[in-house]
VMD Tcl script that draws the C-alpha trace (Angstrom):
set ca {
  {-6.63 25.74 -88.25}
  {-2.86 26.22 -87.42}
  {-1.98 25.98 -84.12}
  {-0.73 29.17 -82.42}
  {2.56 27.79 -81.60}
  {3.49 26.57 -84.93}
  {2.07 29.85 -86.06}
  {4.83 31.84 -84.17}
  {7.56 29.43 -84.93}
  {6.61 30.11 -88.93}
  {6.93 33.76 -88.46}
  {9.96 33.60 -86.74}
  {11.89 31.61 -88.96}
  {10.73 34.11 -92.14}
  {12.42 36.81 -89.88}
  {16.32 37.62 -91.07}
  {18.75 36.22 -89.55}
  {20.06 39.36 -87.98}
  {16.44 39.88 -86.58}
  {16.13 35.66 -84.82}
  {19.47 36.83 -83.49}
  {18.02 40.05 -81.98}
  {15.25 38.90 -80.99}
  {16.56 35.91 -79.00}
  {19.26 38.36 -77.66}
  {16.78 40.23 -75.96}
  {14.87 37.33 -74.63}
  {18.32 36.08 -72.74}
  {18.54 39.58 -71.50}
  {14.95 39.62 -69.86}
  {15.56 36.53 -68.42}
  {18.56 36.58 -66.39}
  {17.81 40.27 -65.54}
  {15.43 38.48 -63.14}
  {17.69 36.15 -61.72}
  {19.38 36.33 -58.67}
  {22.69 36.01 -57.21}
  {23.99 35.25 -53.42}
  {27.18 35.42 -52.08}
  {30.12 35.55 -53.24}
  {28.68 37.27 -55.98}
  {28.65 40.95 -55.11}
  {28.58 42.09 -58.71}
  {26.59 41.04 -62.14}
  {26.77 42.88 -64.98}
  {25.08 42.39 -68.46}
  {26.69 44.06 -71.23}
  {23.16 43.04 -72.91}
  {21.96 45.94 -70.99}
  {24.32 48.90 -71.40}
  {26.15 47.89 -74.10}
  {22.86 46.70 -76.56}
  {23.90 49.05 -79.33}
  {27.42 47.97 -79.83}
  {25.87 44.23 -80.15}
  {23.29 45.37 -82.09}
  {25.50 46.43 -84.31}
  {27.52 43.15 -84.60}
  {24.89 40.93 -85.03}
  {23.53 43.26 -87.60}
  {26.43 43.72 -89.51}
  {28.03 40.00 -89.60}
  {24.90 37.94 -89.03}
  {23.50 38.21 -92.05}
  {23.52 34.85 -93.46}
  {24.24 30.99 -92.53}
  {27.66 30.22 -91.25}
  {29.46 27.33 -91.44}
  {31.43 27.63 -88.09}
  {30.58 29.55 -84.85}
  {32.65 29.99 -81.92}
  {31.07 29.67 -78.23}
  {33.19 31.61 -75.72}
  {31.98 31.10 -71.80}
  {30.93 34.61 -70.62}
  {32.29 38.32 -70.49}
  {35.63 39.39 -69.86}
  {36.15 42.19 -67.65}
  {38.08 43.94 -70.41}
  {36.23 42.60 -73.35}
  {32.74 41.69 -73.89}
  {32.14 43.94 -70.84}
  {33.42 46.88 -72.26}
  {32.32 46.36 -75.92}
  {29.66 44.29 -75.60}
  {30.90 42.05 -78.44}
  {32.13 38.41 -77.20}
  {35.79 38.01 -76.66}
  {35.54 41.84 -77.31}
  {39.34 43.11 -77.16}
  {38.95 47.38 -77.86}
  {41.63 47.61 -80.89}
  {39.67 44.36 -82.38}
  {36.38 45.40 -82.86}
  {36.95 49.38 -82.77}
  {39.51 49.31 -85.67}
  {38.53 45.50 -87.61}
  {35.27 45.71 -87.11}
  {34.02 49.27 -87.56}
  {32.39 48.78 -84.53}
  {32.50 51.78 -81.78}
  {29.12 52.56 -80.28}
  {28.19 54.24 -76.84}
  {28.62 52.12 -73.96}
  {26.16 52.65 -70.99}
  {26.84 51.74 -66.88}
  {25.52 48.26 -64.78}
  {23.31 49.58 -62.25}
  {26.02 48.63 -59.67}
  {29.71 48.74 -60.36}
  {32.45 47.79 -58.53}
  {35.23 50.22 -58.35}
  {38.33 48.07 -59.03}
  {36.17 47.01 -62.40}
  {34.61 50.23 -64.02}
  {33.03 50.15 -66.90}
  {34.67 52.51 -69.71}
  {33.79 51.18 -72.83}
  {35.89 52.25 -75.92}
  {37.97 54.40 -73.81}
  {39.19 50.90 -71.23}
  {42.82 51.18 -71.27}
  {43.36 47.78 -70.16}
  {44.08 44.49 -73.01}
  {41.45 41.18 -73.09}
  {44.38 38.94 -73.64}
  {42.39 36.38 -74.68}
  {39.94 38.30 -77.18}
  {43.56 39.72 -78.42}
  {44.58 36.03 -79.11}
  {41.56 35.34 -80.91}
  {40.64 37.78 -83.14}
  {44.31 38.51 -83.73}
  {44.10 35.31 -85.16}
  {41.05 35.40 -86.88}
  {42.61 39.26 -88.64}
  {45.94 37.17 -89.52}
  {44.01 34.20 -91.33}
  {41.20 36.43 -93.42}
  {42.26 39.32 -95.09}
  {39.05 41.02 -93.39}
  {36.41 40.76 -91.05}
  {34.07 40.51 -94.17}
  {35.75 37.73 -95.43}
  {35.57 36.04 -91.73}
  {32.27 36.48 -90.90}
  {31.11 35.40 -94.42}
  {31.37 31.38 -92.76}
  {32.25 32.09 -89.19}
  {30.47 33.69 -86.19}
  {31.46 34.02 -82.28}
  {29.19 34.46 -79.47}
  {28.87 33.38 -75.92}
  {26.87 31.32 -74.00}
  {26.36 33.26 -71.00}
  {26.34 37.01 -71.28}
  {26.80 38.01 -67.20}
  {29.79 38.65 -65.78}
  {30.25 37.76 -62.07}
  {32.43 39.78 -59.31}
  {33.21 38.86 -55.76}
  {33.89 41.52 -53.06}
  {37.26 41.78 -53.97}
  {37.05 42.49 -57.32}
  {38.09 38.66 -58.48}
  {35.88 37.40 -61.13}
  {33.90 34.69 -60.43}
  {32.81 31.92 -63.84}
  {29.43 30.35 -63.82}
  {30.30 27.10 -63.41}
  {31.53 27.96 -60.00}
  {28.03 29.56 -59.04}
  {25.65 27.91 -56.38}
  {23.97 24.87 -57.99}
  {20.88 26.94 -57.29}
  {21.84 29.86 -59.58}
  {23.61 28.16 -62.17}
  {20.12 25.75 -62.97}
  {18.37 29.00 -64.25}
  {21.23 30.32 -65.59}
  {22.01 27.12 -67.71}
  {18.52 27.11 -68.72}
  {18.53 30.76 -70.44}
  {21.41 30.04 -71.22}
  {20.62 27.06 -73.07}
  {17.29 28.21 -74.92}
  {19.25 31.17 -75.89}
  {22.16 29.05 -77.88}
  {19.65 26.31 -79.32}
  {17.67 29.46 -80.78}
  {20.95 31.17 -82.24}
  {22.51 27.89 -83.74}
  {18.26 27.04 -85.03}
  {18.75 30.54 -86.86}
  {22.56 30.56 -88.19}
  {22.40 26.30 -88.90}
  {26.14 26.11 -88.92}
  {28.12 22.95 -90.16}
  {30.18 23.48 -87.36}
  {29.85 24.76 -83.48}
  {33.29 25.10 -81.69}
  {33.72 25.45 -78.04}
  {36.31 27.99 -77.19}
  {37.25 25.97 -73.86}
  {36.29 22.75 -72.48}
  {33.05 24.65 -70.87}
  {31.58 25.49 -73.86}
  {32.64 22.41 -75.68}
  {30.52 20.38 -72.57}
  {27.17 22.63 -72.80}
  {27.14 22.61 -76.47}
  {27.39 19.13 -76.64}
  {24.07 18.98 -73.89}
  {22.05 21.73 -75.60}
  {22.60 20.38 -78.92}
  {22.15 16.77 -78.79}
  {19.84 15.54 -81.50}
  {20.67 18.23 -83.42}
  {22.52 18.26 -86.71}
  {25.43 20.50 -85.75}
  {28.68 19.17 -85.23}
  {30.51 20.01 -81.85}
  {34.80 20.69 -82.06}
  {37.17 22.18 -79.61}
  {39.39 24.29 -79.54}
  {41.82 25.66 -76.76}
  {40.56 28.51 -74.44}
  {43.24 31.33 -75.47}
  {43.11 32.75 -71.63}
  {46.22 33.83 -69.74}
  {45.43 31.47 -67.05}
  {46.35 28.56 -69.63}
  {49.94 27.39 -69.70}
  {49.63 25.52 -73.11}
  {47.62 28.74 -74.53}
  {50.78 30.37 -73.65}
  {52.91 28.49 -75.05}
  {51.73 29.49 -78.36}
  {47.65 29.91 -78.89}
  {47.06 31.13 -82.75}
  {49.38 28.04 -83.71}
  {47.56 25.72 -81.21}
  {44.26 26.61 -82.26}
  {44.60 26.57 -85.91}
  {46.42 23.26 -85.53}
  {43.03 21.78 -83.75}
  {40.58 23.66 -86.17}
  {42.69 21.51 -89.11}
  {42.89 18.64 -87.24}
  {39.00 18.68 -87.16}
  {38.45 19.77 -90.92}
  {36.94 22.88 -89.32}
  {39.35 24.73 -91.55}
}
mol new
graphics top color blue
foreach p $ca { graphics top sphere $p radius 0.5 }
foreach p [lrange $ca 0 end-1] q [lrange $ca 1 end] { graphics top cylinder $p $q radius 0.2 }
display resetview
């Protein structure tokens, strides 16, 4: 008789795709909806929450098959991913490349200097603008880049202080972030387990370093490439050209 384990893990690989992807989503999304957070954390949201159709939709749309290359961001932006629920989630990016514009819900709490207003946010994700602007130069649509590529992140909560300032995970208590890391962890093995890319590329030294943990053993290879935030002085000084440069350099692309 088959074990019940191996069962399950049978089924779920005959799923699509689309549907592992789903399914693992909402897993992640149970999980740290349990955690909790002290101090400075004031704020967690979890686009996974109010903004499940709009990823729905992306994973449904462009996660059809294998890909050779996925991109691992570090969590929301404020006026990305937590507006759009789509990782690195710049408005103009996935509203008007993608095809994407769903309704966004509310976090139970929200702080006032970081409302949530979805497709209507006035206010730029420089660094989702960076990359996808680069991925919409390079492919002549998103059809064409999401035939061998894929971008998601590795933690979906974003974290504010008192004052508004967001806070990363890596700077949480080494109490919170152990959970964290955990569902966080589980979450990625199960996505890169389901897409089997040639390729997984840390967006950031962050991701670079937990991909590199969660996947060891596994067949995947880990690159780099630079984080395209504001914060960076050399992502200033020229991102797209940086970043293509590294994903060359790497026979990425």
């Amino acid at each position: 008789m088959i074990a019940l384990g191996v069962f399950f893990r049978l089924v779920w690989r005959l799923m699509s795709i689309a549907k592992r992807l789903l399914e693992a989503g909402e897993v992640l999304r149970d999980e740290v909806n349990a955690l909790t957070f002290e101090a400075p954390v004031e704020y967690v949201y979890n686009p996974l929450n109010y903004a499940w159709k709009a990823y729905t939709a992306y994973v449904e749309r462009f996660a059809q098959t294998a890909k050779k290359a996925v991109f691992l961001g570090m969590n929301p932006g404020p006026f990305g991913m937590a507006q759009t629920g789509i990782p690195f989630g710049e408005i103009p990016a996935v509203r008007d490349w993608m095809s994407i514009c769903e309704p966004i819900g509310k976090p139970e709490r929200e702080h006032p200097k970081r409302p949530i207003e979805g497709f209507g946010c006035p206010r730029s994700e420089v660094s989702g603008r960076r990359l996808w602007g680069l991925f919409a130069e390079r492919f002549d649509s998103p059809e064409a880049f999401f035939q061998d590529h894929f971008v998601i992140n590795y933690c979906p909560l974003v974290f504010a202080e008192e004052s508004g300032r967001n806070r990363t995970p890596d700077k949480l208590l080494a109490t919170e972030r152990e959970p964290l890391y955990a569902a966080c962890d589980r979450h990625l093995k199960a996505l890169v387990e389901a897409l089997e890319p040639e390729w997984l590329v840390g967006v950031g030294g962050f991701a670079e370093g937990r991909a590199r943990d969660v996947l060891k053993g596994m067949p995947t290879r880990i690159g780099k490439v630079l984080h395209p935030s504001p914060a960076s002085p050399a992502a200033n000084r020229g991102w797209a050209e940086a970043a293509t440069k590294q994903l060359e350099t790497q026979s990425i692309w």
